[in-house]
PDB file of N, CA, C and O in Angstrom:
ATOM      1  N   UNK A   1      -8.075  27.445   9.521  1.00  0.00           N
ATOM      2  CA  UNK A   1      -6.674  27.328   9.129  1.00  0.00           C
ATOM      3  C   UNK A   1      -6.379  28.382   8.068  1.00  0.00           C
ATOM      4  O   UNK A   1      -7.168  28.593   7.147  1.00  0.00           O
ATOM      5  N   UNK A   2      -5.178  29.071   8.220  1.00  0.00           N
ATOM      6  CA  UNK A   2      -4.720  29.725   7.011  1.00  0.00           C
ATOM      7  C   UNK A   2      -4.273  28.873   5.617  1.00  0.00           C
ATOM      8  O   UNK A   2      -3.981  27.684   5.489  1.00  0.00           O
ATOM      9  N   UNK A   3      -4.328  29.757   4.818  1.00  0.00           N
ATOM     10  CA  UNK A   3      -3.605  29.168   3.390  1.00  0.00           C
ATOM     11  C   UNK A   3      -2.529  28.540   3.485  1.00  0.00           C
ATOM     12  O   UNK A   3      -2.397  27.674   2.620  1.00  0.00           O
ATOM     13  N   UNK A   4      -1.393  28.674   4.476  1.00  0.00           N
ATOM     14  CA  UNK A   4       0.008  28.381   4.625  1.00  0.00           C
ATOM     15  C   UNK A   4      -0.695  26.942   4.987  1.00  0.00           C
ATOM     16  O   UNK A   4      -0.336  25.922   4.398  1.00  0.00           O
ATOM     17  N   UNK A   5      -1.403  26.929   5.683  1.00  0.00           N
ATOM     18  CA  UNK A   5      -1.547  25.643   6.879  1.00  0.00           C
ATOM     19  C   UNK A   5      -2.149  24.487   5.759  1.00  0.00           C
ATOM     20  O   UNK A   5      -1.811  23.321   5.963  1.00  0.00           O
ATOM     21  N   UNK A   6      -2.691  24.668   5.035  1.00  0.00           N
ATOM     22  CA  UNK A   6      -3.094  24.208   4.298  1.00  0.00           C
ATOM     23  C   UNK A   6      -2.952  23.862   2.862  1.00  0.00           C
ATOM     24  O   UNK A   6      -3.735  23.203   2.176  1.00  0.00           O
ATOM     25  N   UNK A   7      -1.597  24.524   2.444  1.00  0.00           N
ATOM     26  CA  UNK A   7      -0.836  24.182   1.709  1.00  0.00           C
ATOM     27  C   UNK A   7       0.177  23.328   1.992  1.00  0.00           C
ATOM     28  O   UNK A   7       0.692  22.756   1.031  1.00  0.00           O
ATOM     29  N   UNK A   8       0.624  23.085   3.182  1.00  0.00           N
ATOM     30  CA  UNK A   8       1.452  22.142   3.868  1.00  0.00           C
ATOM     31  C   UNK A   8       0.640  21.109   4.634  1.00  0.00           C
ATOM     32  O   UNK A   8       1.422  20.257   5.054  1.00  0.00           O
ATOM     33  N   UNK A   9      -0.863  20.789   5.056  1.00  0.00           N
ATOM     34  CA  UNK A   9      -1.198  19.911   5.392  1.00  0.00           C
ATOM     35  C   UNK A   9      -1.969  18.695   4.241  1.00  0.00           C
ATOM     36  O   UNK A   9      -2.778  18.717   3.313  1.00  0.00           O
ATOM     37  N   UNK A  10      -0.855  17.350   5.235  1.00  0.00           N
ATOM     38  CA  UNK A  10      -0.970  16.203   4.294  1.00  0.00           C
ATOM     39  C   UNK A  10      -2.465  15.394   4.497  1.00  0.00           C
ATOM     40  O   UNK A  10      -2.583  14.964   5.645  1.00  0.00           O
ATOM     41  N   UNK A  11      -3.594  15.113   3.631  1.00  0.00           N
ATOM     42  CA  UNK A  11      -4.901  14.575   3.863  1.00  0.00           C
ATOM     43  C   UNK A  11      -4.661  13.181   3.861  1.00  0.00           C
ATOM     44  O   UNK A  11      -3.782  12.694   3.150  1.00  0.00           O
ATOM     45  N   UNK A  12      -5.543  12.348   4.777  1.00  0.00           N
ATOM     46  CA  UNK A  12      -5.264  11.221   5.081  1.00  0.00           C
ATOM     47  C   UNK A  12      -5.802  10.224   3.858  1.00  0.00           C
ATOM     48  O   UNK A  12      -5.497   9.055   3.623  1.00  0.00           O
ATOM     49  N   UNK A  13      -6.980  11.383   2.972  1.00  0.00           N
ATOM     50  CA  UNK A  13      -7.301  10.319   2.098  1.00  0.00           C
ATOM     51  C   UNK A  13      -7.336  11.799   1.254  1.00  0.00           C
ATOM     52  O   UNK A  13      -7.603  12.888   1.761  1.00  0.00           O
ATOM     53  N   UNK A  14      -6.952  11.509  -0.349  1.00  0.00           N
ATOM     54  CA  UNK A  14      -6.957  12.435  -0.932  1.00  0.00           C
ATOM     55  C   UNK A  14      -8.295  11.988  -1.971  1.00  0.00           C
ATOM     56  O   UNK A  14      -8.300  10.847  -2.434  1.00  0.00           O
ATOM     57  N   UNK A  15      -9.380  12.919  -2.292  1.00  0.00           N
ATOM     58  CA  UNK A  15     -10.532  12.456  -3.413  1.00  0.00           C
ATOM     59  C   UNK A  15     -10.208  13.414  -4.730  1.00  0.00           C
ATOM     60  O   UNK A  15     -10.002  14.628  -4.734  1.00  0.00           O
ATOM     61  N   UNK A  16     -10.223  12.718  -5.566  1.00  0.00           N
ATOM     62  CA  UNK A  16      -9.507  13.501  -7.000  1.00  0.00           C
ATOM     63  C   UNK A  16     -11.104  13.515  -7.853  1.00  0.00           C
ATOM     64  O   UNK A  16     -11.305  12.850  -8.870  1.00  0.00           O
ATOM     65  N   UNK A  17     -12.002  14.288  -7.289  1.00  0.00           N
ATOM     66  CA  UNK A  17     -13.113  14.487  -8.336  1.00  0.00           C
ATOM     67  C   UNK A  17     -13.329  16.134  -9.389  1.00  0.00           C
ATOM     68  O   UNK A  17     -14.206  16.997  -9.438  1.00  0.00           O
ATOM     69  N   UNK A  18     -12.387  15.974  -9.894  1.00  0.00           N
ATOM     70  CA  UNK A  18     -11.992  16.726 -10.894  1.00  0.00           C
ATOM     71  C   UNK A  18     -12.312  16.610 -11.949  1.00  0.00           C
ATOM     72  O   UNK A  18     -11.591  15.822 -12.561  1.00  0.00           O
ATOM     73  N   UNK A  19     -13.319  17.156 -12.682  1.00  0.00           N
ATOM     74  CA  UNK A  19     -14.226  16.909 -14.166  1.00  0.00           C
ATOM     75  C   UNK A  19     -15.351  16.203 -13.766  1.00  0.00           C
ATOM     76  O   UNK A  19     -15.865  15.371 -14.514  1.00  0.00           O
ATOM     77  N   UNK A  20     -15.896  16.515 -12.379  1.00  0.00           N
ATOM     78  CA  UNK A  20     -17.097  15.887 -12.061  1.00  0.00           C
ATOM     79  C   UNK A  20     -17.940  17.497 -11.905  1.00  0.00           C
ATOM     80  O   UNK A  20     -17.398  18.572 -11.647  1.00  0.00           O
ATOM     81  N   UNK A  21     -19.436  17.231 -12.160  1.00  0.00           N
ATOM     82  CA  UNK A  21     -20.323  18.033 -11.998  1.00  0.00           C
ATOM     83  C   UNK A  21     -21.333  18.025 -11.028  1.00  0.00           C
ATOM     84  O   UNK A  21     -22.110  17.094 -10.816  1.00  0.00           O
ATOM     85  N   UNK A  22     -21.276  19.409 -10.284  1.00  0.00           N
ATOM     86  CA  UNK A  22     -22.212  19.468  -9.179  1.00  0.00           C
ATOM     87  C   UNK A  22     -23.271  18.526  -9.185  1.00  0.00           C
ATOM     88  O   UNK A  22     -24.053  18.985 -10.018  1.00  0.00           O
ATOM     89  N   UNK A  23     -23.863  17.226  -8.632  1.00  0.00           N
ATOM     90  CA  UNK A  23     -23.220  17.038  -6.875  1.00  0.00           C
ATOM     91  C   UNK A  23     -22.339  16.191  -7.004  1.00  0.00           C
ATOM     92  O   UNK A  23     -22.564  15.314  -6.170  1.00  0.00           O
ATOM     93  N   UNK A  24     -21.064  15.856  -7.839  1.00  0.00           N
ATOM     94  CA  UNK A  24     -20.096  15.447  -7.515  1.00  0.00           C
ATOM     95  C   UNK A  24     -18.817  15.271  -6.800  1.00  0.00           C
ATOM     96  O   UNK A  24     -18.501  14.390  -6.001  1.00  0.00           O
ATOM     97  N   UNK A  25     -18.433  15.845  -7.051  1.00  0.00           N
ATOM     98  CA  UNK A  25     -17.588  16.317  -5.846  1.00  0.00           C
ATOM     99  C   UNK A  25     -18.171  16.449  -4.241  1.00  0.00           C
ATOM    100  O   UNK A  25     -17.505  16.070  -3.277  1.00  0.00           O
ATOM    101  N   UNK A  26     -19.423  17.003  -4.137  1.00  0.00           N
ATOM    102  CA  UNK A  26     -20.075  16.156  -2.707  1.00  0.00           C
ATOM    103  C   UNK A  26     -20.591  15.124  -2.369  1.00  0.00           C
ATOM    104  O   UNK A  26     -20.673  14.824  -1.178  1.00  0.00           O
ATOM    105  N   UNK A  27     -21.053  14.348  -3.344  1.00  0.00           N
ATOM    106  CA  UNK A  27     -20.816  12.643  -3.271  1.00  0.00           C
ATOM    107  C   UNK A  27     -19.925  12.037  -3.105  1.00  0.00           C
ATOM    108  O   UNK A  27     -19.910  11.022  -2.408  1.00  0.00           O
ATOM    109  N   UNK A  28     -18.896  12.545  -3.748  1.00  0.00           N
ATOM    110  CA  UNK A  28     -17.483  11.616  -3.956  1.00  0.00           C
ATOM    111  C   UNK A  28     -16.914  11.870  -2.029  1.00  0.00           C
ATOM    112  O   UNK A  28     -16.539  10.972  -1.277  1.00  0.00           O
ATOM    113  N   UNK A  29     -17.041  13.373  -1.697  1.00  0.00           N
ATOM    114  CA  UNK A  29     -16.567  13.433  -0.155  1.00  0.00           C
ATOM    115  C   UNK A  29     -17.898  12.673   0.955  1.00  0.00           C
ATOM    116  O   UNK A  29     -18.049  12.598   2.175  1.00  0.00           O
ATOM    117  N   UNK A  30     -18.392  12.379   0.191  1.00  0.00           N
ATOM    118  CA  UNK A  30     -19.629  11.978   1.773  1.00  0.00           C
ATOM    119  C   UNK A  30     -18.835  10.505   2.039  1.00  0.00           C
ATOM    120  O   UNK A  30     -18.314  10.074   3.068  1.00  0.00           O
ATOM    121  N   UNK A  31     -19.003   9.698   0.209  1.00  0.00           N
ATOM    122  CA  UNK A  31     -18.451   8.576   0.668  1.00  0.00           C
ATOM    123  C   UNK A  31     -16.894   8.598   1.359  1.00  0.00           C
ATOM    124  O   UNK A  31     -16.516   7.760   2.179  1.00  0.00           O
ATOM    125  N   UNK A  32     -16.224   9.519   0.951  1.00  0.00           N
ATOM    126  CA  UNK A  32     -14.774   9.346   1.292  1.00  0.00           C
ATOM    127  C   UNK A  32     -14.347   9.558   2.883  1.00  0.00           C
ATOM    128  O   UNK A  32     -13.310   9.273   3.483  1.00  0.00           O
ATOM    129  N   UNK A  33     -15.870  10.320   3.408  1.00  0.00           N
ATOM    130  CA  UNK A  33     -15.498  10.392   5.169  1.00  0.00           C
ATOM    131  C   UNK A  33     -15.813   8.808   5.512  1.00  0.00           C
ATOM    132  O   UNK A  33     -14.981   8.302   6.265  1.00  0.00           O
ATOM    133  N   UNK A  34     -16.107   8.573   5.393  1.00  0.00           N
ATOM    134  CA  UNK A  34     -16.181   6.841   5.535  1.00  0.00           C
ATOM    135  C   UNK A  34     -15.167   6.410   5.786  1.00  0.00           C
ATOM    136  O   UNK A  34     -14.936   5.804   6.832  1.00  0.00           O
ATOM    137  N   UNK A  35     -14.104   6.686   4.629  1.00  0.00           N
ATOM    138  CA  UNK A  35     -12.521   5.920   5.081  1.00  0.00           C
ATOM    139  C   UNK A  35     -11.926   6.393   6.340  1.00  0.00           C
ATOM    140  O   UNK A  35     -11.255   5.748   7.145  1.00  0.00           O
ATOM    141  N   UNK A  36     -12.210   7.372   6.370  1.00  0.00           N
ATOM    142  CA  UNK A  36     -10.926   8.051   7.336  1.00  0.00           C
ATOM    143  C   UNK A  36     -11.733   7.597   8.824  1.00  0.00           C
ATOM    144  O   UNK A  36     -12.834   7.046   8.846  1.00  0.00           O
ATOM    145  N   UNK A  37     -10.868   7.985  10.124  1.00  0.00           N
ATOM    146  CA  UNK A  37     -11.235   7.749  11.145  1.00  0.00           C
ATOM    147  C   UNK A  37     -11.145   9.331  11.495  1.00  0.00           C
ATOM    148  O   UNK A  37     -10.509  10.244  10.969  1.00  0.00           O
ATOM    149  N   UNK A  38     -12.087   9.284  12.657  1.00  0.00           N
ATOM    150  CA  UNK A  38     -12.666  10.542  13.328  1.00  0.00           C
ATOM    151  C   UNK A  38     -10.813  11.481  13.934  1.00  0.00           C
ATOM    152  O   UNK A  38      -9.778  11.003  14.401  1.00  0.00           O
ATOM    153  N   UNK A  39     -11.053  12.305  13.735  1.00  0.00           N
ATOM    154  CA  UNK A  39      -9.540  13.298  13.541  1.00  0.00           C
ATOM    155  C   UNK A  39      -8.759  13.061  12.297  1.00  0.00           C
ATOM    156  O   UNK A  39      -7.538  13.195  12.386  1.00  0.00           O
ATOM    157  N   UNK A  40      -9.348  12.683  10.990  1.00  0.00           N
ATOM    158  CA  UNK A  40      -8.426  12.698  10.175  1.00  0.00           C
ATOM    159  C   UNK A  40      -9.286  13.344   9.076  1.00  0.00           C
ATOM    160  O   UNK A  40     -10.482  13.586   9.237  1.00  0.00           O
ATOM    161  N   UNK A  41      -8.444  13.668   7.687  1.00  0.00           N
ATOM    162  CA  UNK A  41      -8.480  15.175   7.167  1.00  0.00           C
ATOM    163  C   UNK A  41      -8.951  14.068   5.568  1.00  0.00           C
ATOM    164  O   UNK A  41      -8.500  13.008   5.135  1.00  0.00           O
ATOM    165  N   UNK A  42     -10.008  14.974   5.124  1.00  0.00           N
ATOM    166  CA  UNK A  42      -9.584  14.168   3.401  1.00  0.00           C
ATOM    167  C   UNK A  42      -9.813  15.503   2.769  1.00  0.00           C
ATOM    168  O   UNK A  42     -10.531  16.421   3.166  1.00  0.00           O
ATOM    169  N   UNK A  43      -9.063  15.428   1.710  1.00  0.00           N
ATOM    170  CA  UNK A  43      -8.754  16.538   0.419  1.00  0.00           C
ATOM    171  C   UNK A  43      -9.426  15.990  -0.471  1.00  0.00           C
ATOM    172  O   UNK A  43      -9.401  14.813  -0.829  1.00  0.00           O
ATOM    173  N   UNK A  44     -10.290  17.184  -0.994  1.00  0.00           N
ATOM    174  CA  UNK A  44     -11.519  16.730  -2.175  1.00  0.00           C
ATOM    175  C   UNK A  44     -10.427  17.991  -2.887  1.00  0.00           C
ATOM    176  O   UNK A  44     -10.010  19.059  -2.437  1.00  0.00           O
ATOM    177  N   UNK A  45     -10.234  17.315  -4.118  1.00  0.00           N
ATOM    178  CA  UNK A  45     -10.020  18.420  -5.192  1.00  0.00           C
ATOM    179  C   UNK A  45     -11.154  18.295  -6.211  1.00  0.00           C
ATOM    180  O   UNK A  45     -11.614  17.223  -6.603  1.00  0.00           O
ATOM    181  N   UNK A  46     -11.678  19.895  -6.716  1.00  0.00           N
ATOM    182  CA  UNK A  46     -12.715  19.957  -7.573  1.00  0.00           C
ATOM    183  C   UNK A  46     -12.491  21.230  -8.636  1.00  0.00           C
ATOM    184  O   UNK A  46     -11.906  22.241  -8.248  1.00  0.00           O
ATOM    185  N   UNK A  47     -12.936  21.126  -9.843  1.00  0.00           N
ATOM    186  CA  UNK A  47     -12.811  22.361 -10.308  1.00  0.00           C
ATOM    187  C   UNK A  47     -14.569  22.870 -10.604  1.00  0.00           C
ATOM    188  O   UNK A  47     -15.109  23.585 -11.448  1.00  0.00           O
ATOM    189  N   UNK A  48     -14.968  22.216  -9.635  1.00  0.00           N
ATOM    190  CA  UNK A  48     -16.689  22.813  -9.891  1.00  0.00           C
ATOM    191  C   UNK A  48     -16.627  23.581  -8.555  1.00  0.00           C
ATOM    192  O   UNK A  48     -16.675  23.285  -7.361  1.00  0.00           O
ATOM    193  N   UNK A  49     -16.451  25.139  -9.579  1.00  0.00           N
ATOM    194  CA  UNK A  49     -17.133  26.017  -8.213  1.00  0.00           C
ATOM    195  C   UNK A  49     -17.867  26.148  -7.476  1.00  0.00           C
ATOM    196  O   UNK A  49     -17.520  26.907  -6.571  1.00  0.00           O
ATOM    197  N   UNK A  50     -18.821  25.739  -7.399  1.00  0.00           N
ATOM    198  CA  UNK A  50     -20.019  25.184  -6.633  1.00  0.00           C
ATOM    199  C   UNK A  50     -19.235  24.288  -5.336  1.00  0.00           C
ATOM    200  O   UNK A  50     -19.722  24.556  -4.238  1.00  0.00           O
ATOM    201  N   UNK A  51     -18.529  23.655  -5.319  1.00  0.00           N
ATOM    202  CA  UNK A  51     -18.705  22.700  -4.553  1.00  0.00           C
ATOM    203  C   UNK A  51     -17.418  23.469  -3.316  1.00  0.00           C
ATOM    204  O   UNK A  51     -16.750  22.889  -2.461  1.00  0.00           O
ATOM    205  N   UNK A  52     -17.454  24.783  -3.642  1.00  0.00           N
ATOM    206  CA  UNK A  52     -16.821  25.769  -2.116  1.00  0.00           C
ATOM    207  C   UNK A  52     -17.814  25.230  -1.171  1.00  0.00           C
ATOM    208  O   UNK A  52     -17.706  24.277  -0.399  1.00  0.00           O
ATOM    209  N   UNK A  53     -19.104  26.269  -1.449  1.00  0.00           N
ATOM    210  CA  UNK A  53     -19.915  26.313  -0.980  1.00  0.00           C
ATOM    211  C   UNK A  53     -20.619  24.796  -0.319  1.00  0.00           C
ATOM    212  O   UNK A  53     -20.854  24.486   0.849  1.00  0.00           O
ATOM    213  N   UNK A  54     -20.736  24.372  -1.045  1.00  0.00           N
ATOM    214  CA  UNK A  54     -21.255  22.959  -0.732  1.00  0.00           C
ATOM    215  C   UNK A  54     -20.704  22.192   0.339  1.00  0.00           C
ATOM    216  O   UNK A  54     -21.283  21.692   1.304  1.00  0.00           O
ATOM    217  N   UNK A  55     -19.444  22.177   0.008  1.00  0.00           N
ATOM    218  CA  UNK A  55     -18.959  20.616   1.184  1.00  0.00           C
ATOM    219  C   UNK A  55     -18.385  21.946   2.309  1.00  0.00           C
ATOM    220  O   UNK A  55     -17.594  21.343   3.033  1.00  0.00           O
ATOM    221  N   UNK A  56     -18.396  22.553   2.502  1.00  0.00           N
ATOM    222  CA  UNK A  56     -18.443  23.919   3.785  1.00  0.00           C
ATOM    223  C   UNK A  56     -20.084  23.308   4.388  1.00  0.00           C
ATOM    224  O   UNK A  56     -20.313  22.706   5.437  1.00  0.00           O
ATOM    225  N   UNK A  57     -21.240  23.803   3.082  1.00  0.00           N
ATOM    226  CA  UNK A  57     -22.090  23.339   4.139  1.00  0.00           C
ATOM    227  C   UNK A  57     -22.607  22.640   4.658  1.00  0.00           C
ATOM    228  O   UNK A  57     -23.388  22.924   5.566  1.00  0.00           O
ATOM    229  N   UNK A  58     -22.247  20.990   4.100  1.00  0.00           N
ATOM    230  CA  UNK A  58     -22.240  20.005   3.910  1.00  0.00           C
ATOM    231  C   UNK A  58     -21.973  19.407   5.501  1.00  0.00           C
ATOM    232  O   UNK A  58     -22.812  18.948   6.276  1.00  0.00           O
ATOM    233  N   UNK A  59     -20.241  19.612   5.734  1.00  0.00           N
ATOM    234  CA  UNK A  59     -19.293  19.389   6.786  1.00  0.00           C
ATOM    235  C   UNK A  59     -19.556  20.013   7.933  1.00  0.00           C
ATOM    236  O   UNK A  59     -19.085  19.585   8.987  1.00  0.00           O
ATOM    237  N   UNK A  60     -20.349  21.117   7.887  1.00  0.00           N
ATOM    238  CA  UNK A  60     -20.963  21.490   9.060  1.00  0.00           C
ATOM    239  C   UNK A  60     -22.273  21.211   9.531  1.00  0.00           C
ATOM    240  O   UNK A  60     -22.533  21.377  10.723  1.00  0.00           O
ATOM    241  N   UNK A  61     -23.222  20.760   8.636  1.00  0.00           N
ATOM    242  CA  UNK A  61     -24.491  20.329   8.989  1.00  0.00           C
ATOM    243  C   UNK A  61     -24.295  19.324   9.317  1.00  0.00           C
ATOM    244  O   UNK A  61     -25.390  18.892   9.676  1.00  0.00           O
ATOM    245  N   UNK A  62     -23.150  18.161   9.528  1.00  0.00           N
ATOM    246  CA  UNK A  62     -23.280  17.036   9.543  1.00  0.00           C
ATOM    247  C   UNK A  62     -22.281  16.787  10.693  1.00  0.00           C
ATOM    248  O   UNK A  62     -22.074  15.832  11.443  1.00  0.00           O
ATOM    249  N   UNK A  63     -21.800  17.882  10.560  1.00  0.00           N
ATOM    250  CA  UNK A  63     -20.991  17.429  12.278  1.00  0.00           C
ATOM    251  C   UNK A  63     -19.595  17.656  11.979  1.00  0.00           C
ATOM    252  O   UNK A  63     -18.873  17.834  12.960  1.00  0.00           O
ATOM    253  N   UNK A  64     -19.148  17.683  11.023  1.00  0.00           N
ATOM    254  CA  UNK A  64     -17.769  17.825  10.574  1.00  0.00           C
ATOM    255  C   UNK A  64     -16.896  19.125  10.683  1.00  0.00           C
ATOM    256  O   UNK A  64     -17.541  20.149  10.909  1.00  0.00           O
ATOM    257  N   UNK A  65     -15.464  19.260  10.554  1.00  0.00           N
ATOM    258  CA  UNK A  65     -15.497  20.430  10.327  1.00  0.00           C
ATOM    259  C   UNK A  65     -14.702  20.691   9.373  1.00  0.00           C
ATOM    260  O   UNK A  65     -13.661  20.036   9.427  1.00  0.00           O
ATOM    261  N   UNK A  66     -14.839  21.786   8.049  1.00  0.00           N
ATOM    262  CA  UNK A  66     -14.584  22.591   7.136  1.00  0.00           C
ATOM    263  C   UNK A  66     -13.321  23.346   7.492  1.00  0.00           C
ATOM    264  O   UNK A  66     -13.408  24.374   8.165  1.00  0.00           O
ATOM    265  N   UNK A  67     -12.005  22.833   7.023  1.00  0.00           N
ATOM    266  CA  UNK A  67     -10.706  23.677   7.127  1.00  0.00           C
ATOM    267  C   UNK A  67     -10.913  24.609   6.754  1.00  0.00           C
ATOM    268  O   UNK A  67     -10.977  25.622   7.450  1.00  0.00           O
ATOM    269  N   UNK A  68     -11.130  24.552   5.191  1.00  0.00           N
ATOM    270  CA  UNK A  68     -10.998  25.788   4.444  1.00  0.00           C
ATOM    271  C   UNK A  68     -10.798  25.293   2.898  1.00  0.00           C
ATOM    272  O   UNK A  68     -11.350  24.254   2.534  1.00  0.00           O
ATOM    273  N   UNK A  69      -9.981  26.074   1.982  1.00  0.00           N
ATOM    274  CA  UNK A  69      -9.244  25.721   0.788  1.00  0.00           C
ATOM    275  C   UNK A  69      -8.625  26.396   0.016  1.00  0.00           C
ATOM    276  O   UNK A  69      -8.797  27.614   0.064  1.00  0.00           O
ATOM    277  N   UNK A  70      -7.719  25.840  -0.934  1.00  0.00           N
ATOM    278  CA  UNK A  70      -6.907  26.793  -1.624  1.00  0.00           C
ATOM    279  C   UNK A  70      -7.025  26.334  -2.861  1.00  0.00           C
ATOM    280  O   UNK A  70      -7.631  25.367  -3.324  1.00  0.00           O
ATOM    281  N   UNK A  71      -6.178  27.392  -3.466  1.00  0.00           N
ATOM    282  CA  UNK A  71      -6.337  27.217  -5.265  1.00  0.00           C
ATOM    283  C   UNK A  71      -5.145  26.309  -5.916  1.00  0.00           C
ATOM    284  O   UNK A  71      -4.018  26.345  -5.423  1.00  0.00           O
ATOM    285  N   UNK A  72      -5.384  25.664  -6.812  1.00  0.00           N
ATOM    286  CA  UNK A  72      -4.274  25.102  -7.253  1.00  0.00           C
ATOM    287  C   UNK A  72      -4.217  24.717  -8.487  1.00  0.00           C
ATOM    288  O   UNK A  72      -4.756  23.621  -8.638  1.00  0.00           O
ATOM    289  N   UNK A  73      -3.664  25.296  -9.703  1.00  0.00           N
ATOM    290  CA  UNK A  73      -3.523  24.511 -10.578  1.00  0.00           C
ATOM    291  C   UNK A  73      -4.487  24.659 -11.436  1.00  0.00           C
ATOM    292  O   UNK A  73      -4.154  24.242 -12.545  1.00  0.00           O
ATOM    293  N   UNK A  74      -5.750  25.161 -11.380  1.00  0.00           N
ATOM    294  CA  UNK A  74      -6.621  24.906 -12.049  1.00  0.00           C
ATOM    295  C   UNK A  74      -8.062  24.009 -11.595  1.00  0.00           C
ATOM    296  O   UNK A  74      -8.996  23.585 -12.275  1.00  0.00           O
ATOM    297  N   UNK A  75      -7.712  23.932  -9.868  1.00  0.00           N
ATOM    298  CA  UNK A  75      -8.693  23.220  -8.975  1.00  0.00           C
ATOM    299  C   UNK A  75      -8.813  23.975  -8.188  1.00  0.00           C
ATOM    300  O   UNK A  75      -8.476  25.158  -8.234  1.00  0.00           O
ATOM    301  N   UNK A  76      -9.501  23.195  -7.025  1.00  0.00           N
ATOM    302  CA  UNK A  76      -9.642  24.076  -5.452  1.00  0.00           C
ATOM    303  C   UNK A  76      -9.067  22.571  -5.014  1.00  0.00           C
ATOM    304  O   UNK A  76      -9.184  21.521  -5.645  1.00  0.00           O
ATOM    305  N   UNK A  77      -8.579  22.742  -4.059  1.00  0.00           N
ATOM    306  CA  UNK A  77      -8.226  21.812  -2.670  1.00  0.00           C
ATOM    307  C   UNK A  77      -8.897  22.092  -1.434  1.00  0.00           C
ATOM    308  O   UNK A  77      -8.371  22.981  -0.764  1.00  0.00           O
ATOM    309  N   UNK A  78      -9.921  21.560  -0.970  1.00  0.00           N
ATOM    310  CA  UNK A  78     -10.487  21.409  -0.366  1.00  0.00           C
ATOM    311  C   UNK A  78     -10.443  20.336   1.163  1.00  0.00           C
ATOM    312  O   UNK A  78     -10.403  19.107   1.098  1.00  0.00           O
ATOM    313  N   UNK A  79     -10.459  21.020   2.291  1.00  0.00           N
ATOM    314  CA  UNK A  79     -10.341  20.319   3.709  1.00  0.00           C
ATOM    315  C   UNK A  79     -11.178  19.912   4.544  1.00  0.00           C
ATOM    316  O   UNK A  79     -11.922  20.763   5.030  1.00  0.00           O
ATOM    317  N   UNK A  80     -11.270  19.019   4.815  1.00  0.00           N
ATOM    318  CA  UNK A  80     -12.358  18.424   6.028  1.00  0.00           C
ATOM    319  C   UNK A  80     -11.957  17.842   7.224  1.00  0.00           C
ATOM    320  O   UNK A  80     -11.079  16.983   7.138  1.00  0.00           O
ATOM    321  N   UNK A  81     -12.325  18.069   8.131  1.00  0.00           N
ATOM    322  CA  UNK A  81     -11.940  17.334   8.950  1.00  0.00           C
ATOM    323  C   UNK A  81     -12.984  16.428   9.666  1.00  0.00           C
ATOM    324  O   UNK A  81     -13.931  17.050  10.147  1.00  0.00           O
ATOM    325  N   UNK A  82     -12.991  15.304   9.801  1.00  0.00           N
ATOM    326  CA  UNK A  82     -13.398  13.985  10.267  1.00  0.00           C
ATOM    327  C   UNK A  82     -13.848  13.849  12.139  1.00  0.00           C
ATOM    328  O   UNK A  82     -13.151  13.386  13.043  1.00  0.00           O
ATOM    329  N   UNK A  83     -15.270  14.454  12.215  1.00  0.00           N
ATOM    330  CA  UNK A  83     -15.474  14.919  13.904  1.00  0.00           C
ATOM    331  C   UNK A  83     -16.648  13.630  14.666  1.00  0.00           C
ATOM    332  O   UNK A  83     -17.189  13.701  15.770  1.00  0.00           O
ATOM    333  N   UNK A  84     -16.730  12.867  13.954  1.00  0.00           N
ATOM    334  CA  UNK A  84     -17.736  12.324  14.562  1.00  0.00           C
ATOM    335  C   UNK A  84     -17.852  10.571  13.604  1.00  0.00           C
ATOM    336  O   UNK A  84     -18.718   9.754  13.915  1.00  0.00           O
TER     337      UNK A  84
END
């Protein structure tokens, strides 16, 4: 997805782990695919840089797939999508 697409797409569950430290923000999303049902999107916001990298490789080793993300504010917004 582009930046546009993803500045306008709404996450079905939003995870606000913001002032958490690596592996936080990928804990907080492992449990949060849990909620959602398979085709639906959750937004991890993080301001630990680390966790680009991470829930990208996270969401793909595990079957998922990795929108992308954008900047915001002083975070990243971060996309997943829910495949399995």
């Amino acid at each position: 997805m582009n930046t546009l697409d993803l500045a306008t797409l709404t996450a079905d569950k939003v995870i606000d782990a913001r002032g958490t430290a690596c592996p936080g923000p990928l804990l907080e999303a492992k449990k949060g695919i849990g909620a959602v049902k398979v085709g639906q999107v959750i937004e991890v916001k993080s301001n630990d840089k680390g966790s680009r990298k991470d829930l990208s490789t996270w969401a793909t080793k595990v079957g998922h797939e990795y929108l992308g993300m954008i900047e915001a504010d002083g975070h990243d917004r971060l996309f997943v999508l829910r495949k399995k």
